[in-house]
N, C-alpha and C positions, 0 to 999 in steps of 0.2 A: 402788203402788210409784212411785219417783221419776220412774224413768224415762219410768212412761206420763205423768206429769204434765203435760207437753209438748205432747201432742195429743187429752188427756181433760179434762174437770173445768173449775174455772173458769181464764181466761187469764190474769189477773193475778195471782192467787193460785202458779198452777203458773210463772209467768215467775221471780216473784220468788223462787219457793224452788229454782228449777235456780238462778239466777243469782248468788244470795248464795253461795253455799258456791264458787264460780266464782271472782268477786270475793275471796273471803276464802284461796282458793288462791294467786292471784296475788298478793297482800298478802302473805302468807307467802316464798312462791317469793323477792320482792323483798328480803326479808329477807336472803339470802345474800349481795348486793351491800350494801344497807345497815349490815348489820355489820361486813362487811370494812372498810368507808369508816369508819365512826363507831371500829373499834376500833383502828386503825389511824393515824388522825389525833389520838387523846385519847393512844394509847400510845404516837406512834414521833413524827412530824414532819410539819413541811408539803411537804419533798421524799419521804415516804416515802408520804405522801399524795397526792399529785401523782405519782407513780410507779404508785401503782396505778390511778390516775385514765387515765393514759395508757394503759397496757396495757389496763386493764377497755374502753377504746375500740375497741380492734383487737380484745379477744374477740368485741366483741357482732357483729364480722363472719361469724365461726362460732356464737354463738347464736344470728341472725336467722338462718342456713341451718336451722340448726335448728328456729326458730321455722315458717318456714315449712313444715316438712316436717309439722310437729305442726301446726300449720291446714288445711293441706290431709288430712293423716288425720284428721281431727275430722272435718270435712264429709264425707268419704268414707261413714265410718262411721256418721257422720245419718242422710244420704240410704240409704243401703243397709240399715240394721237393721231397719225397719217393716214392707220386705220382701225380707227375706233368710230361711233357715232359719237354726238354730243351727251346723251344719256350713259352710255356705255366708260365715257370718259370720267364722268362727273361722279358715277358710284366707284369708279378705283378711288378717285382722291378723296373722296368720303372715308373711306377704308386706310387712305395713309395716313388722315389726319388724326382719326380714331387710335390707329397702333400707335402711333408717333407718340400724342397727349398719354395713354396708359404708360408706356416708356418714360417718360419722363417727368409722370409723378412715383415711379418705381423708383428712378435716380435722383430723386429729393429724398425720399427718405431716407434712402442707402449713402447719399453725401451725407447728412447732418449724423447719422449714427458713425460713421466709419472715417470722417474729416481728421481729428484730433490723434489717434493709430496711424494713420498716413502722412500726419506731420511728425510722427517721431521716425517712421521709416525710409524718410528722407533726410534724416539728420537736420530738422530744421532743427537752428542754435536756440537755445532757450529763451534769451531774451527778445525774440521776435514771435514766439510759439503763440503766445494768448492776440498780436493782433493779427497774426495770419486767421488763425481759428475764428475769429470774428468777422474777418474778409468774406472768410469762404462761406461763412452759415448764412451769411446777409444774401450773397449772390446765387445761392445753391436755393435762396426761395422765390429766384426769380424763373431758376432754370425750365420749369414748363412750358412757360410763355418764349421764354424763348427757344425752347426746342421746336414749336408748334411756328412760331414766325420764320425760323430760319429755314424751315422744311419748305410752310409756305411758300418762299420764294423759290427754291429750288425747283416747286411745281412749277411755279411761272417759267423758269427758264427751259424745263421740259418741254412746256408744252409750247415755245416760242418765241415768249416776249420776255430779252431781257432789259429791257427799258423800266419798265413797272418797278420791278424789286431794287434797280437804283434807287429810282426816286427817295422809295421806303427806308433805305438804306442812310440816306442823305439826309431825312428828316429826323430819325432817330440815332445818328452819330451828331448831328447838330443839339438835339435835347442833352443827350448822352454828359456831351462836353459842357454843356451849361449849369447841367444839375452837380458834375462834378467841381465847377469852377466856385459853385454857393455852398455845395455839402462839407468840401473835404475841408475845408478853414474852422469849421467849427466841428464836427466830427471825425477827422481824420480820416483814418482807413475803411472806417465802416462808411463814412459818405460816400466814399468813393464805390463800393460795392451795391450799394441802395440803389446811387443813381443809375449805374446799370442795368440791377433789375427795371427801374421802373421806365427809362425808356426801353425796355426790351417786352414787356408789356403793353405798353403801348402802341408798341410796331406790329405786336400782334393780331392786335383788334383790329387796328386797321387791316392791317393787309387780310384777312380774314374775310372782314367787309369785302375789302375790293374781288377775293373771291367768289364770293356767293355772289354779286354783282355781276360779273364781268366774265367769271370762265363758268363756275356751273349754271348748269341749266336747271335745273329745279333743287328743291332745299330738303336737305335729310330726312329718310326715310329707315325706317328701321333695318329692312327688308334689304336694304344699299348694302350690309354686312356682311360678305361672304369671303369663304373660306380658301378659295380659289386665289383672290386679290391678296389675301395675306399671305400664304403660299410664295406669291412672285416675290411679295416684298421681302420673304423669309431668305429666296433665295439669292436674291441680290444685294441685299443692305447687308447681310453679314462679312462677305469678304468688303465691302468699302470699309466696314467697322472696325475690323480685326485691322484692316492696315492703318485706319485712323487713331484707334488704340496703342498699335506697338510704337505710334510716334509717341505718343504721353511716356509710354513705357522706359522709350530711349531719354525722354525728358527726365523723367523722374531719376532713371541708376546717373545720369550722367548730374542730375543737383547733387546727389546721394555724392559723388564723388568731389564737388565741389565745397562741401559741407566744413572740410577739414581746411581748406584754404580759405575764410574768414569770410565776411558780409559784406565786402568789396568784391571777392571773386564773383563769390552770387549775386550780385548786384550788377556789374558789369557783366558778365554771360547773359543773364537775362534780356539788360539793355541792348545788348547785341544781336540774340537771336531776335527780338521784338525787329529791330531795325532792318536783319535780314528779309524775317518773314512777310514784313511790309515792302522791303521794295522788291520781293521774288513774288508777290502774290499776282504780278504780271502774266508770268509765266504760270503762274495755278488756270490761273482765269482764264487762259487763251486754250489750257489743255482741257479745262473745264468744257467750254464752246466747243473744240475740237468733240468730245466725247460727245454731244449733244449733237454735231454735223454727224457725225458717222453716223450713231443708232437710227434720225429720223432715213439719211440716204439707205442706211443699209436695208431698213423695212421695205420698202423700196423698189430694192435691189440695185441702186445707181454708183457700180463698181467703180468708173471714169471718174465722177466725180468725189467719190471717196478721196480718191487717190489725188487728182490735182486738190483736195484741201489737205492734204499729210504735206505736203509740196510746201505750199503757200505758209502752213501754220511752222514748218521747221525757219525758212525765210525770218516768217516777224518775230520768232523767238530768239534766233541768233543775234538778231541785228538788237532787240531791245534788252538781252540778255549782260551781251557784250557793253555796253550804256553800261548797267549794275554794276560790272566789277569792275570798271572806272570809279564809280562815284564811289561804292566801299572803300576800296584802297586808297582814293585821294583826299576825301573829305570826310572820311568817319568819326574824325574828334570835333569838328563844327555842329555834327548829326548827333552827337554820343551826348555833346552840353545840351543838348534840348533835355536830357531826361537826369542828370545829376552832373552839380558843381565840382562834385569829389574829383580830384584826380586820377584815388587810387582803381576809383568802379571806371573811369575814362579810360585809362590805362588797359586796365583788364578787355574792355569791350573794341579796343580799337584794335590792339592784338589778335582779336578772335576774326574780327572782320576784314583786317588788312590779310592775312593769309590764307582764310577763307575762302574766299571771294572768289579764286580763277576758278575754283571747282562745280561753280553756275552753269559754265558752259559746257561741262560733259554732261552732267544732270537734264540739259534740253531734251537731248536724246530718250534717255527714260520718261520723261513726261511723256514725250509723243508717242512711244512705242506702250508704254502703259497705258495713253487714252485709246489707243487702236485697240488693245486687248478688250479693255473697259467700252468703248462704243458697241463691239462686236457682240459682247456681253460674255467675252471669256473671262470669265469671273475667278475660277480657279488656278489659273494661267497669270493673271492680273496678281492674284492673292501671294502665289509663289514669287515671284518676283519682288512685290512691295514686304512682306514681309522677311525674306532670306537678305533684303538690302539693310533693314532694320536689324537684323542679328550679325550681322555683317560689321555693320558701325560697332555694335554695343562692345560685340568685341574685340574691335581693334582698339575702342575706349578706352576699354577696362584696364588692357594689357600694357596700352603705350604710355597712359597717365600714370602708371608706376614706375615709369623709367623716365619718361620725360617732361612731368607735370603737367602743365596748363595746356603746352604744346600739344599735349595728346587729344584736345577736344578738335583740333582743327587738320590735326592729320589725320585721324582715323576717319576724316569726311573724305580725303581724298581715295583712301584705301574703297569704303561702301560704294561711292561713287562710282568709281571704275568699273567693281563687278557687277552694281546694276545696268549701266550700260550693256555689258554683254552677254548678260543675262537675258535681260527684256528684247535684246535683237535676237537672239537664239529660241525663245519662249515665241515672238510675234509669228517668228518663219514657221513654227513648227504649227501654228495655231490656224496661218495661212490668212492671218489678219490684217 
């Protein structure tokens, strides 16, 4: 079964086949932002483009909450499944779905109050303000459902099987794309936010079912609720959070600084990070798997084979790594026309991507050494690192975009970069990870 593959049979063999179907989640997942942008910008404009560019900014500050709550229930669930019972299993995820679903009707209501304040704190331009603020209220009342699916899956992969939340993933970036190809022609930008929610509610349910079907052993009990289980979650989902968070945070000071160079800059930045993040989510997903091989080996105790997967996992990051900044630098304006005809947002995005791009390959290093942190469950060792690399960028941002404009967004990656790498190698030795 998938699941034992992890800490049975051979290690390269079993990394690569958790970690694809991982990786090809996340491809998919990406797909719902990717569409909305691509369909959005060939069917409406470059302010209707740049409107969703700006609100998609301020969501990812309730998806990284998200995101993190769904990193720390993956680990949880690693570490505890090798040896837990099936009962024993079944009342933690009781417990993460519970915290998760309360989280995330606390961040509906605190999006639709605090949405319109946060588009003027990013200098969103005015003529774009009333349809961003309509993107976001549309999509901010789907966020439950999807905070509760994306977690969902994250349990799957916990607990083994990443094949399943593929599937899931593929069926509702399939809907996703459809409902936005009928919505946004006659709705615009709010179509395109609707159909998000409502394939992200639907992914819910489903995988929800396939839940209670397929991993828990028996069906909610009140008594499942304990204080203990929330506890673990307390302690692990926060530092995923905070580092998922200070990513929104560099998103938002760095549009904030984009703000003054016109709806082309932001437009093009957007398209480019979008294009990055989608073809770098390789390397998410492979460290993603990595951090799921460690926690189930390290419970364990399977030292040998920890280590020939750090081995094996640094190999197919290089090699697939090195792939990405070929294609950014070669063919990013072929890649940039799928999301806007403009020149001027082509211009802007092929810029960021073309000099970007080599700085992929230091950043492998930080993946792996942060999933080693994170497998091990060095959580504040992980947290130092991912966040000092975040303040690291912001201010080299800040500083070099007043001496050297636009340039400044693509150098001060190279600057963060650098001293994560030697950060998170200095941080693993010391951790003994």
């Amino acid at each position: 079964m998938q699941e034992k593959s992890l800490t049975e049979g051979p290690v390269g063999r079993g990394l690569l086949r958790f970690a694809l179907p991982v990786v090809l989640s996340m491809l998919a997942a990406q797909c719902y932002t990717l569409a909305d942008t691509m369909i959005v910008g060939l069917k409406l404009d470059a302010n209707a483009l740049a409107a969703v560019s700006n609100a998609s900014t301020l969501l990812m500050f309730f998806l990284f909450l998200s995101g993190g709550m769904e990193l720390g229930g993956n680990l949880l669930v690693a570490a505890r499944k090798p040896v837990s019972t099936g009962e024993a299993l079944s009342g933690l995820i009781y417990n993460l779905l519970f915290v998760d679903a309360v989280i995330g009707l606390a961040m509906l209501g605190l999006g639709l109050a605090a949405f319109r304040p946060l588009l003027r704190i990013i200098n969103t331009p005015e003529e774009i303000v009333a349809q961003a603020l309509l993107y976001g209220r549309i999509y901010l009342f789907g966020l439950p459902a999807q905070m509760v699916y994306d977690f969902s899956r994250q349990i799957l992969i916990g607990y083994g099987d990443s094949k399943t939340p593929l599937y899931f993933v593929l069926c509702t970036s399939v809907l996703n794309i459809g409902l936005d190809l009928v919505l946004v022609e006659g709705l615009g930008v709010a179509g395109a936010a609707l159909a998000s929610a409502l394939s992200q509610l639907a992914g819910c349910a489903g995988v929800l079912l396939w839940l209670r079907r397929r991993v828990l052993t028996s069906g909610f009990r009140r008594s499942m609720l304990n204080v203990q289980d929330m506890k673990e979650i307390g302690r692990l989902a926060p530092p995923n959070t905070l580092q998922q968070m200070s990513g929104a945070i560099v998103s938002v000071l760095k549009q904030s600084l984009l703000g003054g160079l016109g709806v082309a800059a932001i437009a093009g930045f957007s398209c480019a990070g979008k294009v990055s993040t989608f073809l770098m989510i390789s390397v998410y997903g492979t460290a993603q798997a990595l951090v799921t091989f460690i926690a189930q080996n390290d419970a364990l105790g399977r030292e040998a084979r920890i280590r020939e997967g750090i081995r094996t996992a640094y190999r197919i990051l290089f090699v697939l790594t090195g792939g990405l900044v070929l294609l950014c630098m070669l063919l990013n304006r072929p890649i940039l026309r799928l999301f806007s005809g403009d020149s001027q947002v082509i211009a802007y995005g092929s810029t960021l991507l073309t000099f970007e791009a080599p700085s992929y390959l230091l950043a492998v290093v930080r993946h792996v050494q942060e999933a080693r942190l994170r497998g091990r469950q060095r959580m504040l060792l992980y947290l130092v690192s991912s966040i000092s690399t975040m303040a690291v960028n912001v201010a080299a941002c800040m500083m070099l975009v007043l001496y050297t404009g636009y340039a400044g967004f693509y150098l001060s990656t190279y600057i963060s970069t650098a001293w994560s790498v030697v950060l998170s190698v200095l941080l693993v030795r010391r951790a003994g990870a």
